[in-house]
C-alpha positions, -999 to 999 in steps of 0.1 A, spaced: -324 410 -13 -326 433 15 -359 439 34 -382 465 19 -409 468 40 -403 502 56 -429 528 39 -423 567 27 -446 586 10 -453 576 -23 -442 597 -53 -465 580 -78 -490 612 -83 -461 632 -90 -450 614 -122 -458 624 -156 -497 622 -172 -510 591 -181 -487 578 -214 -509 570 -242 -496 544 -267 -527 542 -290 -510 558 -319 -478 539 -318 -469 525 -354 -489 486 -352 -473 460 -369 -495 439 -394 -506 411 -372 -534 391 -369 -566 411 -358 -570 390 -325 -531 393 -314 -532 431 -323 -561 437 -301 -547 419 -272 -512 434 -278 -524 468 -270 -546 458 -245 -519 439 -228 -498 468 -233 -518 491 -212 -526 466 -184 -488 460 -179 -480 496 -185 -504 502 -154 -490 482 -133 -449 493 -141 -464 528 -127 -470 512 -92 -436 493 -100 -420 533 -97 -438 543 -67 -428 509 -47 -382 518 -59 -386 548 -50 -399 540 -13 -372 508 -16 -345 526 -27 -345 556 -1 -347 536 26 -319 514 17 -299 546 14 -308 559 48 -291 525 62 -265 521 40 -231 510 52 -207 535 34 -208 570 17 -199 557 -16 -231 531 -17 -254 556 1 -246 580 -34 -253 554 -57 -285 550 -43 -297 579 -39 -282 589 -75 -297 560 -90 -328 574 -71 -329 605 -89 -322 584 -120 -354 568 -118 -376 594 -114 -363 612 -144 -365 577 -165 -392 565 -158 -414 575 -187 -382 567 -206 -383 533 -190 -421 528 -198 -419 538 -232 -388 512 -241 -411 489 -220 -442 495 -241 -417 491 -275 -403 459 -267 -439 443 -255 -451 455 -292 -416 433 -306 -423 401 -290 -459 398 -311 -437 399 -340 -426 361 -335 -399 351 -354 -396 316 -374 -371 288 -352 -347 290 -380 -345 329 -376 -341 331 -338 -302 338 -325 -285 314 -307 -269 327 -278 -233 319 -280 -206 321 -248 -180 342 -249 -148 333 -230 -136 362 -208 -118 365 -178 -140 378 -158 -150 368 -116 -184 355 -111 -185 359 -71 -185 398 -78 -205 397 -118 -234 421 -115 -243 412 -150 -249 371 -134 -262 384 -105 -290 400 -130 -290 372 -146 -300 344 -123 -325 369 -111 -346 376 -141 -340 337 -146 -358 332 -113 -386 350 -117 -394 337 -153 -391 302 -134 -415 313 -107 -438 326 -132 -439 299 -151 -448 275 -122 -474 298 -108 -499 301 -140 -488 269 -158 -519 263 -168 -535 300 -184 -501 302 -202 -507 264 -222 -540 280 -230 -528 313 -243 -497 293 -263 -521 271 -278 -545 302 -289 -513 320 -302 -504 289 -322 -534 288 -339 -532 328 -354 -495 326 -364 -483 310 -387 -452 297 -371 -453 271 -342 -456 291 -312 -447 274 -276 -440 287 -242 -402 306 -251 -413 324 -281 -452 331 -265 -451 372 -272 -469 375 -238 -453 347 -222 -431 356 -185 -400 355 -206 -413 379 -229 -424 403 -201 -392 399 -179 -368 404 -209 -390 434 -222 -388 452 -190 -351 441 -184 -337 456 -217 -358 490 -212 -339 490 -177 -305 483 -191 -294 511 -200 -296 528 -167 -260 537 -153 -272 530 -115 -258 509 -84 -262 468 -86 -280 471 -53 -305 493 -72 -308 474 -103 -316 446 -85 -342 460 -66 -361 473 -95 -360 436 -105 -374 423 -71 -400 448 -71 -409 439 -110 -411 405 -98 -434 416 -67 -458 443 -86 -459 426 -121 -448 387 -121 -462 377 -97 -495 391 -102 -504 378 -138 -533 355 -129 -560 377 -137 -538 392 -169 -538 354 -186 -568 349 -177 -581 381 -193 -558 377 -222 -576 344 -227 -612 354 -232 -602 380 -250 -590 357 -273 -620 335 -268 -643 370 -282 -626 367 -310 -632 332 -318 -600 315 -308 -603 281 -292 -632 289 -275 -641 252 -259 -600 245 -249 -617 246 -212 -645 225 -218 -628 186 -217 -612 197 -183 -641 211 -172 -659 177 -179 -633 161 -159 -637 187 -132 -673 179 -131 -666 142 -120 -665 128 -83 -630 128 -75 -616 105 -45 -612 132 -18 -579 129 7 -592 128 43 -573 140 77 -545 161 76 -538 155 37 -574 175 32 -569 201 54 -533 205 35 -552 202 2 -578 226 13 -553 252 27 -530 250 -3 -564 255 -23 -567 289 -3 -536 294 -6 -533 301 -47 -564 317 -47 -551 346 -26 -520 345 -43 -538 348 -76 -558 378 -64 -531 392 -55 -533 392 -17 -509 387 13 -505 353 28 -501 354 68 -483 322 80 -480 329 114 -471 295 137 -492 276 114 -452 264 91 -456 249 62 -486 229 71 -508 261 56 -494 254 23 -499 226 -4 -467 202 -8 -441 212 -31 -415 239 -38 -431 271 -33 -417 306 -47 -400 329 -20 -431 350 -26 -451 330 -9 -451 336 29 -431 309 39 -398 306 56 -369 295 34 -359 260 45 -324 260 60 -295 247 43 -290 213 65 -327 205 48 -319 212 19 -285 193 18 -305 162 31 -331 164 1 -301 165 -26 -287 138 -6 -315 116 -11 -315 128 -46 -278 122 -52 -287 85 -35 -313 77 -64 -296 98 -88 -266 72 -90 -287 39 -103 -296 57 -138 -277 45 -168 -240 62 -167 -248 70 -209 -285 84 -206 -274 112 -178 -285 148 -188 -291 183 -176 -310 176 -141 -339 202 -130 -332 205 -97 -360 226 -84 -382 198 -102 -365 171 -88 -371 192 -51 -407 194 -63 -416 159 -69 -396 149 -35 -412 174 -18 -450 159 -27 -440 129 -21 -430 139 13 -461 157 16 -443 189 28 -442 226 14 -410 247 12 -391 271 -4 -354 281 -14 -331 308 3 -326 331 -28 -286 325 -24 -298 291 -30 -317 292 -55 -292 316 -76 -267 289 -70 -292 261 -79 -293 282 -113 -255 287 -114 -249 250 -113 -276 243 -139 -255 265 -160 -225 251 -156 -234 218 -161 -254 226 -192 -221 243 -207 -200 209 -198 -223 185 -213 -224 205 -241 -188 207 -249 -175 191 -276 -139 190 -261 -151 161 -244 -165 126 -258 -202 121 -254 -196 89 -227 -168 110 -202 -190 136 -204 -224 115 -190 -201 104 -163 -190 138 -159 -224 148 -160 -232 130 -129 -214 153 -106 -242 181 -106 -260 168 -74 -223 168 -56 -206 195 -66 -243 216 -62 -243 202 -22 -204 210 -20 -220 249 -35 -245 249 -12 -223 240 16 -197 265 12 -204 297 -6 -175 305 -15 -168 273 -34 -170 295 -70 -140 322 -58 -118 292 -43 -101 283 -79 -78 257 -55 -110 234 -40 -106 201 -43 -140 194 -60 -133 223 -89 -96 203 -89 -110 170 -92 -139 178 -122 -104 198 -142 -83 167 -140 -112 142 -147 -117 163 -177 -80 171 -185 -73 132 -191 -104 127 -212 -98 155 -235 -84 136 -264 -101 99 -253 -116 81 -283 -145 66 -284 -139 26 -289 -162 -3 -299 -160 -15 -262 -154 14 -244 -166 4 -214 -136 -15 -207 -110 8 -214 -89 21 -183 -95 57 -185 -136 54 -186 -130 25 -160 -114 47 -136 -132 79 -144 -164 61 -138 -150 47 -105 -141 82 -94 -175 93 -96 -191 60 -84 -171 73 -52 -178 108 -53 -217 93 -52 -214 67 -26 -193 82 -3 -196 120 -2 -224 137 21 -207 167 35 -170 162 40 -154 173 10 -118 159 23 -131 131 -2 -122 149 -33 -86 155 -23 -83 116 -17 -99 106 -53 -75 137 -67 -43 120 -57 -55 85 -68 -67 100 -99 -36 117 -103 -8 88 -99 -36 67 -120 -27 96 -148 11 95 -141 14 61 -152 -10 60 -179 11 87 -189 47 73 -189 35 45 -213 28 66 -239 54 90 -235 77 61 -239 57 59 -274 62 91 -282 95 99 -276 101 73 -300 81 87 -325 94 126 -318 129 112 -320 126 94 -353 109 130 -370 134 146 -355 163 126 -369 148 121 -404 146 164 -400 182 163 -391 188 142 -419 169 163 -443 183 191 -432 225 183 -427 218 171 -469 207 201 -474 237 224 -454 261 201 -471 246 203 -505 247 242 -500 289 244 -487 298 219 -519 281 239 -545 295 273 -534 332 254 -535 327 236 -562 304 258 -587 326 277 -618 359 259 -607 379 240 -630 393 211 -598 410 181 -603 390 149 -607 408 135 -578 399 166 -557 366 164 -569 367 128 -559 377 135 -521 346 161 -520 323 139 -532 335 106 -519 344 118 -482 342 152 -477 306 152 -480 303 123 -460 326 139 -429 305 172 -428 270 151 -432 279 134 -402 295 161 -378 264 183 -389 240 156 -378 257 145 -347 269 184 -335 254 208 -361 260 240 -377 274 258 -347 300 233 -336 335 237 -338 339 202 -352 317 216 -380 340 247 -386 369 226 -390 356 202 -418 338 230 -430 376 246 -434 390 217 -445 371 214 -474 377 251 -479 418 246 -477 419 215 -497 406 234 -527 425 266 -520 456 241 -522 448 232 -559 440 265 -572 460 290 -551 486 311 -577 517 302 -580 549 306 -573 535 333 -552 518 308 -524 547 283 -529 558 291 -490 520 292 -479 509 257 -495 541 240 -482 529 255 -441 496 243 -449 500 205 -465 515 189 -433 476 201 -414 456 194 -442 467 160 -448 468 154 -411 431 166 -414 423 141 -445 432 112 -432 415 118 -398 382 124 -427 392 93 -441 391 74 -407 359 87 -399 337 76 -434 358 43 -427 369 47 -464 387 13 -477 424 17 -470 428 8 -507 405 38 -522 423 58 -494 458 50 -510 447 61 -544 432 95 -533 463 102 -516 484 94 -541 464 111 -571 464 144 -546 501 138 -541 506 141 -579 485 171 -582 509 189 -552 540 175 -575 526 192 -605 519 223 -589 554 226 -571 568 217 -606 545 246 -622 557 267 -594 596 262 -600 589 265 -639 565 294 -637 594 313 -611 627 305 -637 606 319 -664 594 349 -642 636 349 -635 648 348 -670 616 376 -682 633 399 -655 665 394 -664 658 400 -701 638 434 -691 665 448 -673 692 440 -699 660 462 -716 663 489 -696 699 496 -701 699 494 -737 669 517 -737 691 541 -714 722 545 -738 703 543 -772 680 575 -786 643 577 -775 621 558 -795 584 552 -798 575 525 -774 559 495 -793 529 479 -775 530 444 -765 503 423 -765 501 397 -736 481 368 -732 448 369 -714 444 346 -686 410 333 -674 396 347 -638 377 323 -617 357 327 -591 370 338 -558 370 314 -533 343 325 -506 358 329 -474 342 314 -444 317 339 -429 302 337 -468 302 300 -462 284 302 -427 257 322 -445 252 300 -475 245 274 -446 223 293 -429 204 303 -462 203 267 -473 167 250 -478 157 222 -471 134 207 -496 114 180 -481 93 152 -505 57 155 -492 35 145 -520 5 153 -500 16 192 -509 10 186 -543 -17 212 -560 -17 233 -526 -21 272 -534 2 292 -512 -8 313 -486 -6 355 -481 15 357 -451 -12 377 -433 -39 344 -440 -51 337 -404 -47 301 -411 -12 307 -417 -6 325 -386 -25 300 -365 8 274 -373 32 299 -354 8 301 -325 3 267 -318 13 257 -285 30 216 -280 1 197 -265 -24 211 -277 -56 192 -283 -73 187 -322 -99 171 -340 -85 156 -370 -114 146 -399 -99 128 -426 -136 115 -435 -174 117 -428 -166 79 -412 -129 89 -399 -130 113 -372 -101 108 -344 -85 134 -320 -49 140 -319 -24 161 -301 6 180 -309 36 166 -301 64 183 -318 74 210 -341 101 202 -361 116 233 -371 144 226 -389 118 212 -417 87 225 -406 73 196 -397 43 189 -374 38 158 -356 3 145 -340 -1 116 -318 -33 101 -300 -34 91 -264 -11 61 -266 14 81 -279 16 65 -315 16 89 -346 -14 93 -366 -7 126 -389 21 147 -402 18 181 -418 40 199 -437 31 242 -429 12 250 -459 -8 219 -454 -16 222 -418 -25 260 -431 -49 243 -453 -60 219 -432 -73 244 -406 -88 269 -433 -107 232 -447 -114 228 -413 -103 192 -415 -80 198 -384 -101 218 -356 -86 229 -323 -100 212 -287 -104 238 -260 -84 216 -231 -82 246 -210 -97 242 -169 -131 227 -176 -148 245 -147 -133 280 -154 -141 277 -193 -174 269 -180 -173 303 -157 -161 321 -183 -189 308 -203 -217 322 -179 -201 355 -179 -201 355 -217 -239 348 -225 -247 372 -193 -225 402 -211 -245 391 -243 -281 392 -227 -262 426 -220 -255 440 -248 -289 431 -262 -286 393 -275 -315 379 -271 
């Protein structure tokens, strides 16, 4: 935040009449809490108006030294903003106080859920709003630790439902997110808005000793808890062993110290450092210089040190600023936090919180995972742009770490498999080795990574395997089915031969199964046996005598074709000789029939004109009809571009019992959908049982039978789905999708998310 200090004449006696809230609309609480709401209402309200005066003098000065035109107008517009909202403010202020006394049950309070959007946190106003309203409920929280157990304890006993220190009604996050949501609204500068947080911080946050302590007895007056103070006044009462020297005068000084801070006046260091203050992590607020970053890097360093002895399974969330706290008093010093470190403290806190909370990852890779907070928070520290750089080695090295354990399954001796081996070497390193040169995350990233290159080639090896067998019972499945579909439009309504029939069935369908397998649909080779097929039964039912001249071109090709069929079924030379020769006697029929049918066709013509003439030279007469024999139609043959979309039409019906008793599916079913969106590689959870639970990744589509593979890690196959079933399987939510996108930007994204909630009023 940008210094304040310089003074202009206050505007506070030109605001509005003092804002009476007495008949606001009371909701039925107990009698004590609705006495101390409204009086806790006023005192706050009372001390937001010297909030207004104490912008207004900020704000205009800030605009006087503004760097640019374009920020100088949104400061003074957001100025002017203030001054007309202010009672606007004070009201939405005075209506969300009133809502926090009306507690809700656990089960009823909203979880606040991330949303992933693409959004940059180096530049998020919302995060920067964030950590600061974060900050000062931390600070607050510190400061009056002990009036705010009292008051949650009184509160507990009138409500009926457990009340504790995030659901107290009067609590610092109640006040701090009352007073952020009446400001939200407000269209002004970030430089602004954060301002009016500082100074809410300054006027009101920071001055609530005497408010909890007045909240208390009033509680007290009305009979609630009224000896809580008595057992620690008793132990108060006792001699207690005094420190002497320096560690008294340090005692005695921090003594002073919070009293003047509770009162509410200003601290003058001067020369006197840090000595003038009690030992531990004190609030920016306090007077004394921010320690500089080299300190600070040496305290997590000795953290980090003693941080990499606990248990690799029992890691969680760590508390930094308590961790600096306890240090700090065992140090016997006093300091406090740079507010860009602080914020990136917080930012790291969140982070981390996101990652061991993501169920992408199994709960033993994500322990080990979880002890890179210390490092990557020095490596933050450090350099400040480490959460813009998307290409640092650190942010590389916690995505590939977490990349390879996406789909890791948890084993009765885990401890010993190679991934977790190496993993857990990684950040054994990471612990041990790094202080302030990050050059060591590039050198575990490329060990890491050819680590990951040959676990990777083993099971690929495994999988290919598997992918090629599903692929070739597919091809199978499917060249059945394209075959099937070419024979039955040949062969349906026609009246063929049963040695015809016999080559169809016996090798033709053999010789197009195999070139559709080995070269499929769109071949040439295909087209040819396709036509083959098509000729050889043209060349048993073409009419005759008329394609006499035709069939005797096309016999020398087809037979020329046939037996290069024959060869490749290698049919038994003496099955070959009798298909030959029965097809040879069919040809000698139909030749016969052709010379028979063409005499007869002779002999009718020379009869009809011997017809004719007599007709000529006798009297007209009545012609006589003539009734001629009808003769049966078949089918026409279909000619090949029919036959190329029978092909392409032709299903193929594959035997999956596990489909049996599925309902389809609407087209426009989401579940549905999801199976054309899935990307190869993607990550699942697959739940076959309560006691079953493994994760599995896609490795192929097979399209031609819509066929979905899954493999584990290894490689090997561990579930197939048919469409409809994977449809269902997803809508059952028996096969649930792994996020295995970049850990750490999920985990940006994530932030940004629950700060645009908070936003929009998520609380």
């Amino acid at each position: 935040m940008m210094n304040e200090s310089n003074k202009v004449v206050s505007l506070a006696e030109k605001s509005a009449g003092k804002l009476d809230f007495s008949t606001r609309k009371k909701m039925p609480l107990p009698p004590a809490a609705a006495v101390l709401r409204d009086k806790a209402r006023n005192l706050l309200l009372e001390q937001t108006k010297q909030l207004f005066a104490k912008v207004d003098d900020s704000l205009f000065s800030m605009a006087e030294r503004a760097h640019g035109q374009e920020e100088q107008d949104g400061l003074f517009q957001a100025l002017r903003l203030l001054r007309v909202e202010r009672r606007k403010i004070a009201e939405r202020f005075a209506d969300n106080l009133d809502q926090a006394f009306e507690v809700k049950s656990p089960e009823h309070e909203l979880e606040q859920g991330f949303a992933s959007e693409n959004l940059s946190l180096v530049h998020n106003d919302e995060l920067e709003q964030l950590v600061a309203a974060d900050t000062m409920v931390a600070n607050a929280k510190r400061a009056y630790a002990e009036p705010l157990s009292e008051l949650s304890l009184r509160f507990d006993t009138i409500y009926p439902v457990k009340i504790h220190e995030k659901n107290n009604p009067l609590g610092p996050d109640a006040i701090c997110d009352a007073f952020v949501d009446a400001v939200r609204p407000l269209d002004i500068h970030i430089r602004a808005r954060l301002t009016l947080l500082k100074k809410f911080e300054q006027v009101v946050m920071l001055q609530l000793q005497d408010f909890y302590e007045l909240c208390n007895r009033l509680l007290v007056d009305h009979g609630v808890l009224p000896t809580l103070r008595e057992p620690r006044r008793e132990a108060g009462q006792q001699p207690a062993r005094r420190p002497s020297g320096p560690a008294a005068a340090g005692a005695a000084a921090g003594t002073g110290r919070t009293q003047a801070a509770a009162s509410g006046q200003d601290i003058n260091v001067g020369a006197a450092g840090s000595g003038s203050f009690a030992p531990g992590l004190l609030p920016a607020t306090a007077g004394l210089a921010p320690m500089p970053a080299g300190d600070l890097l040496a305290h997590l360093g000795e953290l980090q040190n003693s941080a990499e002895h606990q248990g690799a399974a029992e890691i969680q969330l760590l508390n930094v600023n308590e961790l600096l706290q306890q240090r700090l008093v065992q140090a016997n010093q006093a300091a406090s936090l740079a507010k860009v470190d602080s914020d990136i403290i917080k930012l790291i806190e969140m982070l981390f919180s996101f990652i061991l909370e993501d169920r992408s990852l199994a709960m033993p890779l994500k322990s080990q995972l979880g002890r890179l907070q210390l490092p990557l928070l020095k490596v933050a520290i450090a350099d400040k742009s480490f959460f813009s750089k998307g290409g640092h080695p650190a942010r590389k090295l916690l995505n590939e770490l977490a990349d390879a354990a996406t789909g890791w399954q948890v084993g009765d001796s885990y401890e010993s498999d190679p991934l977790y081996r190496e993993i857990s070497l990684v950040v054994d390193r990471v612990l041990d080795e790094f202080d302030q040169d990050v050059n060591i995350f590039s050198q575990l990233l490329e060990s890491f990574r050819a680590f990951i290159v040959r676990e990777r080639k083993r099971a690929e090896m495994l999988e290919r395997r598997v992918v090629d067998e599903a692929d070739g019972r597919a091809k199978t499945q499917a060249a059945r089915a394209r075959v099937a579909a070419v024979m039955d439009a040949l062969m349906a309504e026609r009246d063929l031969p049963a040695v015809v029939q016999d080559w169809l069935h016996k090798v033709w369908n053999n010789v197009l199964f195999l070139t559709c397998v080995k070269d499929g649909t769109d071949s040439e080779d295909w087209n040819r046996d396709v036509r083959t097929a098509r000729d050889l039964v043209w060349s048993v039912q073409a009419p005759m005598p008329d394609s006499r001249q035709q069939l005797l071109g096309l016999l020398p090709a087809l037979q020329e074709r046939l037996r290069e069929g024959v060869e490749a079924v290698s049919l038994s030379p003496f099955e070959a000789r009798n298909l030959f020769a029965g097809l040879k006697e069919v040809y000698r029929e139909r030749f016969a029939l052709a010379q028979r049918l063409a005499a007869e066709r002779e002999r009718l013509a020379k009869e009809q004109a011997e017809r004719d003439l007599r007709e000529a030279a006798a009297p007209a007469e009545t012609p006589v009809a003539v009734e001629q024999e009808e003769v049966p139609v078949e089918a026409a043959l279909p000619q090949m571009e029919e036959l190329e979309q029978v092909v392409a039409q032709a299903e193929v019906v594959t035997a999956e019992p596990e489909q049996d008793g599925l309902a389809s599916l609407p087209e426009d079913d989401p579940h549905w959908q999801m199976t054309f969106r899935l990307a190869q590689g993607s990550w699942f959870e697959l739940k076959r049982s309560e006691e079953e639970q493994f994760r599995c990744r896609l490795a192929a589509v097979i399209r031609d039978i819509d066929q979905f593979i899954f493999v584990n890690r290894n490689g090997a196959k561990v579930a197939e789905f048919a469409r409809l079933e994977l449809a269902h399987a997803l809508r059952a939510a028996q096969l649930m999708p792994l996020d295995d996108g970049m850990l750490f930007e999920r985990a940006l994204q994530s932030v940004i998310g629950s700060v645009r909630q908070k936003r929009d009023g998520q609380k």
